[in-house]
C-alpha positions as CSV (number, residue, x, y, z in Angstrom):
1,X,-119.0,-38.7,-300.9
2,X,-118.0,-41.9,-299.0
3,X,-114.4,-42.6,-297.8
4,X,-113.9,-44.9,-301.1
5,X,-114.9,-41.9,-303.2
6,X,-112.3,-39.7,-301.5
7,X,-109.7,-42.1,-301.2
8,X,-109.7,-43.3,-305.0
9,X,-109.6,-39.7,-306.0
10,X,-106.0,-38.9,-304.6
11,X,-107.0,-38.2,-301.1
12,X,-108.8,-35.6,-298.7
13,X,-106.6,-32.9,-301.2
14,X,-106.3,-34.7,-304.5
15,X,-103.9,-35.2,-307.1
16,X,-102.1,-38.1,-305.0
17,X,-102.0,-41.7,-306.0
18,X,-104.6,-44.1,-304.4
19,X,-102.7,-45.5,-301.0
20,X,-102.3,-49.5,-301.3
21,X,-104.1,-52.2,-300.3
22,X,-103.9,-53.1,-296.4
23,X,-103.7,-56.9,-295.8
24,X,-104.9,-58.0,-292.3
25,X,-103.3,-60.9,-290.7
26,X,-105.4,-63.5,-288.9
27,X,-104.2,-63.8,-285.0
28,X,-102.1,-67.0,-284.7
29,X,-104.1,-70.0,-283.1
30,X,-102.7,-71.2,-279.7
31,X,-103.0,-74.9,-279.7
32,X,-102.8,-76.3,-276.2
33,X,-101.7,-79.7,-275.0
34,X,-104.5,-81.9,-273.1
35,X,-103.5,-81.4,-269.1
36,X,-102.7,-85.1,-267.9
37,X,-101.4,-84.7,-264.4
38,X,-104.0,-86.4,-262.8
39,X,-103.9,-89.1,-264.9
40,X,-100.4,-88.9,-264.0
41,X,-100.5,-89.1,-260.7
42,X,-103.4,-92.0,-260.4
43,X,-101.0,-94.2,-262.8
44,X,-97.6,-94.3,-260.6
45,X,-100.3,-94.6,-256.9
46,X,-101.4,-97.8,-258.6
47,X,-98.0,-99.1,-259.7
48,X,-97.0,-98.9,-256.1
49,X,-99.8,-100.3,-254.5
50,X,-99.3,-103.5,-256.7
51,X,-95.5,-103.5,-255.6
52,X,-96.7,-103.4,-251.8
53,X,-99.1,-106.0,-252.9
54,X,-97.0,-108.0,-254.2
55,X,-94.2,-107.6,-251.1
56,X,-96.8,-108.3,-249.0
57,X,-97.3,-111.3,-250.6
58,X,-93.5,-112.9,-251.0
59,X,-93.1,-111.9,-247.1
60,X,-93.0,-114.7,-244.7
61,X,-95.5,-114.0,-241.3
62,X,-93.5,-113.4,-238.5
63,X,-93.8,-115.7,-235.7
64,X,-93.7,-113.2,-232.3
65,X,-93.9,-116.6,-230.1
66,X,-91.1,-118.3,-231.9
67,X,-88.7,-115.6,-231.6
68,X,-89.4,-115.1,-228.0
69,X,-88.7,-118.6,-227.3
70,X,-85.5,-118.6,-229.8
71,X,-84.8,-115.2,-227.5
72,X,-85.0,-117.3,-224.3
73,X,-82.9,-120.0,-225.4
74,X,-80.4,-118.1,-226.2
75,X,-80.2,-116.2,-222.6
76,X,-80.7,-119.7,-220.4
77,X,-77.2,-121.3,-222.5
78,X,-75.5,-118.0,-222.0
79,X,-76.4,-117.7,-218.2
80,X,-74.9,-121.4,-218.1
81,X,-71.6,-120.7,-219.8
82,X,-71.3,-118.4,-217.2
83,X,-72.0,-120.4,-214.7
84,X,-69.4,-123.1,-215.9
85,X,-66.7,-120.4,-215.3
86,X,-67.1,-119.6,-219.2
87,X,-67.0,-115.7,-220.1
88,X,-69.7,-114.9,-222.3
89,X,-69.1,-113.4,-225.5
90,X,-71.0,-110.2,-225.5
91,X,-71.5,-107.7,-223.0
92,X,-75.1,-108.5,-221.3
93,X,-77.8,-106.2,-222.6
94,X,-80.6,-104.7,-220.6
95,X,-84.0,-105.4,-220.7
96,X,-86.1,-103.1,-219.5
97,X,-88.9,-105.4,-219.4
98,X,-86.6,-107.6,-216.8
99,X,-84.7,-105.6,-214.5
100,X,-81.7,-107.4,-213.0
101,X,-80.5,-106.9,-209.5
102,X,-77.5,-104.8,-209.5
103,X,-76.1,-106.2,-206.1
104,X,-76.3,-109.4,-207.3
105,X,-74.1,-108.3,-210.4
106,X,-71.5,-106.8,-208.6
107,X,-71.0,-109.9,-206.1
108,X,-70.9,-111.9,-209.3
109,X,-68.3,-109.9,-210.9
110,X,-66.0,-109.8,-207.6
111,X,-66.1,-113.6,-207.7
112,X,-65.3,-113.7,-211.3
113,X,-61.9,-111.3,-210.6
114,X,-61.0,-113.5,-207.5
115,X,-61.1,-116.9,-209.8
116,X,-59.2,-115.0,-212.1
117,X,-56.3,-113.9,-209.6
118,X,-56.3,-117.6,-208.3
119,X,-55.9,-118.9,-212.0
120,X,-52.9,-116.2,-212.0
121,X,-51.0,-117.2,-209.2
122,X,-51.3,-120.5,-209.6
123,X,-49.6,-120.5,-213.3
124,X,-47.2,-118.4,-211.9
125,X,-45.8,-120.8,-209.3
126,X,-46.2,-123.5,-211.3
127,X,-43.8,-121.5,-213.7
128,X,-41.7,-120.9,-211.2
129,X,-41.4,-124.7,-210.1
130,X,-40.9,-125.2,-213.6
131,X,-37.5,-123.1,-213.0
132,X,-37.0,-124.4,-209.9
133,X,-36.9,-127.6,-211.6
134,X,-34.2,-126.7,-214.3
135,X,-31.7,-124.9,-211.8
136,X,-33.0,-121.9,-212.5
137,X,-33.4,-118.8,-210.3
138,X,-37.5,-118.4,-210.4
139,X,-36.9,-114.7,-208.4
140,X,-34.3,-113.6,-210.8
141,X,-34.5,-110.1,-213.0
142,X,-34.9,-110.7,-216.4
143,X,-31.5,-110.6,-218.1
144,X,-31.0,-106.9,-219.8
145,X,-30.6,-106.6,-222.8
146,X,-27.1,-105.2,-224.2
147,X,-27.0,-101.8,-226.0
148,X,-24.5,-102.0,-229.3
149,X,-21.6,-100.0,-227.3
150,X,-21.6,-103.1,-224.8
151,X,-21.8,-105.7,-227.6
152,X,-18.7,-103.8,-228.8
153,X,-16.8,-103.7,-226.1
154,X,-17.5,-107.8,-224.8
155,X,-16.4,-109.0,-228.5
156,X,-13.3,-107.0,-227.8
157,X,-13.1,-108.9,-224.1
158,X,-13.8,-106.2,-221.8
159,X,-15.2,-107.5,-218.4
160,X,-17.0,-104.9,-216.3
161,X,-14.5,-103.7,-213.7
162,X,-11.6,-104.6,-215.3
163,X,-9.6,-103.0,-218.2
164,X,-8.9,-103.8,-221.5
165,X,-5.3,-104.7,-222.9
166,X,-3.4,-107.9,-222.0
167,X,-2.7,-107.4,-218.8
168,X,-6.2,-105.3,-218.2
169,X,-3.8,-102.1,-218.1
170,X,-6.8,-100.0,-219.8
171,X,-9.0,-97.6,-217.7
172,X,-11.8,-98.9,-215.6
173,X,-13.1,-95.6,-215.0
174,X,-14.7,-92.8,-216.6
175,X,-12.4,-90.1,-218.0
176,X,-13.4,-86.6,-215.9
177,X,-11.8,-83.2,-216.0
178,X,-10.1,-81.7,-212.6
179,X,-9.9,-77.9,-212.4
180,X,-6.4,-77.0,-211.3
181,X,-6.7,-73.3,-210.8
182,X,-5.8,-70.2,-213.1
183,X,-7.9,-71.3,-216.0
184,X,-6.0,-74.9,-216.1
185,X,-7.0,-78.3,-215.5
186,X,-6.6,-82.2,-216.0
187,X,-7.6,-85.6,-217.2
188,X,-8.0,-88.0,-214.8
189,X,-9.9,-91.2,-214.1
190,X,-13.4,-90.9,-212.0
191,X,-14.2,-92.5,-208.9
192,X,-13.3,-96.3,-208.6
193,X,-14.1,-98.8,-206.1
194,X,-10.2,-98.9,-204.7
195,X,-8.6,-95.5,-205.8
196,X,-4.7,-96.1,-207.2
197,X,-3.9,-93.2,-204.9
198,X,-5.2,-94.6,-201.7
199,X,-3.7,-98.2,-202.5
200,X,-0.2,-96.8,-203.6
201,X,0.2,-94.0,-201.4
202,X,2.5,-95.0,-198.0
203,X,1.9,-93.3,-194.6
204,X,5.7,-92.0,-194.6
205,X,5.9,-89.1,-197.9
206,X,9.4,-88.7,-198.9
207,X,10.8,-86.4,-201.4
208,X,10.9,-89.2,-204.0
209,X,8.7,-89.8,-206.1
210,X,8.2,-93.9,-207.9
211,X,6.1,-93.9,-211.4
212,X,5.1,-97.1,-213.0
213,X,2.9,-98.6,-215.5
214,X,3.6,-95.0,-217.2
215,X,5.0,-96.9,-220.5
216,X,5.4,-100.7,-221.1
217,X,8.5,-102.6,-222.1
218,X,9.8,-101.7,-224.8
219,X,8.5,-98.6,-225.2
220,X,11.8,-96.3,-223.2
221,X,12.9,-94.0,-225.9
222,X,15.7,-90.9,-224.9
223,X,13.0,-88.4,-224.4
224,X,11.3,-90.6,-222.0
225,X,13.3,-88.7,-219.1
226,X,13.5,-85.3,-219.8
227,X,9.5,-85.1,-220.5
228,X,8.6,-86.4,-217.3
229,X,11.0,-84.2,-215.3
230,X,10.1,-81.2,-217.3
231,X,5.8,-82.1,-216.3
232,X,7.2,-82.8,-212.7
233,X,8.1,-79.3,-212.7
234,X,4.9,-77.8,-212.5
235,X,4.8,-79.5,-208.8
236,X,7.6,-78.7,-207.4
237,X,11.9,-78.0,-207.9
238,X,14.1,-81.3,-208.9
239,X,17.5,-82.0,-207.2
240,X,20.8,-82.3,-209.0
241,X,19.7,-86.0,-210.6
242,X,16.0,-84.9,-211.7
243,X,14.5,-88.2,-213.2
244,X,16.3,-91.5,-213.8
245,X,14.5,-94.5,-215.2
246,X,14.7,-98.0,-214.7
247,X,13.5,-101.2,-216.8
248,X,13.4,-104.6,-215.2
249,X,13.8,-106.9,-217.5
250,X,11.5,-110.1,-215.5
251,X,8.7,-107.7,-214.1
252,X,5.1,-107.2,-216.0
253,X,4.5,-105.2,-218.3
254,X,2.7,-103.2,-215.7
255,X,6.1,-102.5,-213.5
256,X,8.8,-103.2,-215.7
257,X,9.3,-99.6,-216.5
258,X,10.2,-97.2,-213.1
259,X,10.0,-93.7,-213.5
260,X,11.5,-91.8,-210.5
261,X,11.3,-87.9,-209.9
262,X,14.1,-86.7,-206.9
263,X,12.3,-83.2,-205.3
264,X,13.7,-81.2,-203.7
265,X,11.2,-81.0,-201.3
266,X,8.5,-83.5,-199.8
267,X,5.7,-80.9,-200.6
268,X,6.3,-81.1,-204.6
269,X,6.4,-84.5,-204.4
270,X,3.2,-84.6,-202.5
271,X,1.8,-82.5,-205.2
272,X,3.1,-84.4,-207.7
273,X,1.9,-88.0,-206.3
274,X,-1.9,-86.1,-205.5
275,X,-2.4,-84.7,-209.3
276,X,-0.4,-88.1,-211.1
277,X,-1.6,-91.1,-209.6
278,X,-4.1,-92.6,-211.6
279,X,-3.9,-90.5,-214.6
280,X,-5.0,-92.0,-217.6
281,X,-1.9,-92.2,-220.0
282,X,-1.3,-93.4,-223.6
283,X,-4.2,-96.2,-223.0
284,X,-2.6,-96.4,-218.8
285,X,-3.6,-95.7,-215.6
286,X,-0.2,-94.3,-214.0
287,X,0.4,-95.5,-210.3
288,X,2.7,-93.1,-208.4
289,X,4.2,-93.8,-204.9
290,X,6.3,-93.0,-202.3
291,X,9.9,-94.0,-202.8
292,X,12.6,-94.3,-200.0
293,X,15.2,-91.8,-199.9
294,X,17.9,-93.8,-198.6
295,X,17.4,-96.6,-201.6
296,X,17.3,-93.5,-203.8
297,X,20.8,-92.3,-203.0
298,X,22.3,-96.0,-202.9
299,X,20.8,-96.4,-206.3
300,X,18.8,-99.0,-204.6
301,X,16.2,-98.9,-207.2
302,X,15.3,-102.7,-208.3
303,X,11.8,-103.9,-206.7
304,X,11.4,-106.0,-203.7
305,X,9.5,-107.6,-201.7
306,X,6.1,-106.4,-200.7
307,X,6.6,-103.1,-202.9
């Protein structure tokens, strides 16, 4: 019995239905593309040996002679600017093929700075002749220029040296601190070229004490004596009359107001003279003296002469 006989009768055991039909599928067919990379390849070499061709062929032959000569020209005009005193454009380049002569360069190059320096010092007297011509200093500084403080301070007429005010009655000098001992000090003017206190002071100390330019005219109120006596004070003990003050009527402003302390002693007036003359006061510089004692107690106390 073949394997169609078995198979159509139910199977190797029978009584089962006859198994289907069995289809078989062909394999797929690959198709594959024809392999042109060669062709490829052989296409772009000749595409490029036609550009070089045709490069080749819109490119002018160079001329090796002509630019040598072009090359040469160019360094003989050069190497004559120089000479003329000229400076050449660009810095010189070495050829290898030509070595220059270094010693030569150098000697060249001092000459060069010495014409220069000559050039220099001849425009400069020639400046200055210019200046001498005009009136001019030719050795002066340059004028300095003013900060904005000092353009300030000339609108409002200050002169260097001098004070401000009318009669130039405000400070000259910077404003310092003085230590005075037990944690206390004072104002007072800096260093000036003619201290009040050396110009005011006599040889002969009394116990009286002269204060002017401490207020200007005008300016006495009722307090005026009683505040000074009660700073004086702190330098020594005041006699019976204390402080007394006078205002002349045709004096400056300056000296028309005279403040006198009576000590008891010449050592508090000493002090007193020492730590007020030449304090800066409401805008003043105060100017303290010795005053005779005799004048004092004659109520001698009008200026004179030579005071």
């Amino acid at each position: 019995m073949s394997s169609d006989d078995i198979f159509a009768k139910g199977g190797l055991y029978g009584g089962g239905p006859p198994p289907p039909a069995v289809k078989l599928m062909a394999p797929p067919q690959r198709i594959m593309p024809p392999l042109r990379a060669t062709e490829d390849m052989a296409a772009k070499a000749a595409a490029a040996k036609a550009a070089a061709a045709k490069i080749a062929a819109l490119a002018p032959t160079l001329d090796v002679q002509a630019i040598a000569a072009k090359v040469a020209a160019a360094k003989n005009s050069l190497q004559g600017a120089v000479a003329a005193g000229a400076s050449p454009p660009v810095s010189e380049e070495y050829d290898p093929l030509k070595p220059n002569d270094y010693d030569e360069i150098v000697r060249r190059k001092a000459r060069e700075r010495a014409d220069g320096e000559l050039k220099a010092k001849a425009a400069a007297e020639a400046e200055k002749q210019k200046a001498r011509s005009l009136g001019l200093d030719p050795d002066a500084p340059p004028p300095k220029e003013e900060t904005f403080a000092e353009k300030m301070m000339k609108k409002m007429g200050y002169k260097e040296g001098k004070g401000l005010g009318k009669d130039e009655q405000g400070v000259s000098a910077p404003v310092i601190h003085q230590k005075m001992g037990g944690g206390q000090g004072v104002v007072k003017l800096g260093n000036t070229s003619e201290p009040p206190a050396k110009r005011l002071k006599p040889s002969a100390p009394t116990r009286i004490l002269l204060l002017t330019n401490l207020v200007g005219k005008g300016e006495v109120d009722e307090d005026l004596a009683e505040e000074t006596a009660e700073e004086a004070r702190k330098y020594g003990e005041l006699d019976g009359k204390g402080c007394k003050v006078v205002e002349v009527a045709n004096a400056p402003d300056n000296e028309a107001v005279r403040v006198f302390l009576a000590f008891k002693d010449v050592a508090g007036a000493t002090k007193a003279l020492d730590d007020m003359n030449g304090r800066y006061f409401g805008g003043r510089v105060v100017r303290a003296q010795y005053f005779a004692v005799e004048r004092w107690l004659h109520d001698d106390l009008k200026p004179v002469a030579g005071e």
